[in-house]
N, C-alpha and C positions, 0 to 999 in steps of 0.2 A: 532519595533513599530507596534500595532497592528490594527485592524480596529474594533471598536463597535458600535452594534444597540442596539435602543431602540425603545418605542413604541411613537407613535405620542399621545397626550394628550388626542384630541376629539375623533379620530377614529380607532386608534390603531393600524394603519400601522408600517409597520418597517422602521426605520428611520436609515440610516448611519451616523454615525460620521463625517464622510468625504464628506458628501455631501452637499447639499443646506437643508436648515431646517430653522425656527424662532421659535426662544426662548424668554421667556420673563427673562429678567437680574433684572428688579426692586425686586421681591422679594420670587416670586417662584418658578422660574425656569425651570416652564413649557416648553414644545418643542412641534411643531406644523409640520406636515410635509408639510404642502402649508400655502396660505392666509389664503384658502376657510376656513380648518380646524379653524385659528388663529382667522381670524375673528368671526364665532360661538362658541370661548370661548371668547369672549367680547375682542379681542386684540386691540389696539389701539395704534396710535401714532400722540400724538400731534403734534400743528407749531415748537416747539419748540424741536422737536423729542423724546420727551419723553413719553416711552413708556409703557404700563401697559395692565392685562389683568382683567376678570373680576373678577376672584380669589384674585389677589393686592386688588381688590378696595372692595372688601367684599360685591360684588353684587352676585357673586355663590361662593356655595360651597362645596366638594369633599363629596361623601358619607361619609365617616370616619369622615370628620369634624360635621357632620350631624347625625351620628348615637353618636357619642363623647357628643354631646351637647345633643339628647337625654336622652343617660342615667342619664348625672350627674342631667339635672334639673327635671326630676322622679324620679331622686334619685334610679334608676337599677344599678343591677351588673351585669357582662355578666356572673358569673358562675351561676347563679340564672336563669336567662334567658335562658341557654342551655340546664340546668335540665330540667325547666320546658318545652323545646321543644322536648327532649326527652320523657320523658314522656307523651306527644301527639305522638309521633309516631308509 
């Protein structure tokens, strides 16, 4: 059995597997390496200990989610857009 990192969500430390971390289970699956981190990605845990971050609740959202909904409502393609950056350079 082996031992795996990853990076922490907000600030990118390395995270063990085996060690202490919060994750959020609702829907994303994000991983936090402290609070501090958890808390300034909107993490939260109700009276009722339910728990969500702010990615779940659709109040932020991941570059990729962000450049994704750019293109489609411009209506862009990324191979058009690459062209075109090459060609500026």
């Amino acid at each position: 059995m082996g031992v795996d990192f990853f990076p922490c969500d907000f600030c990118g430390e390395s995270i063990c597997d085996c060690g202490p971390y919060i994750t959020c289970n609702d829907k994303c699956y994000r991983r936090w390496c402290d609070k501090e981190c958890a808390k300034n990605d909107g993490y939260l845990v109700d009276d009722e200990d339910n728990a969500s971050c702010g990615y779940c609740r659709n109040e932020l959202f991941t570059d990729w989610k962000i450049l994704d909904y750019i293109l489609e409502k411009f209506n862009l393609d990324k191979e058009e857009i690459v062209k075109e950056m090459r060609n500026e350079s």
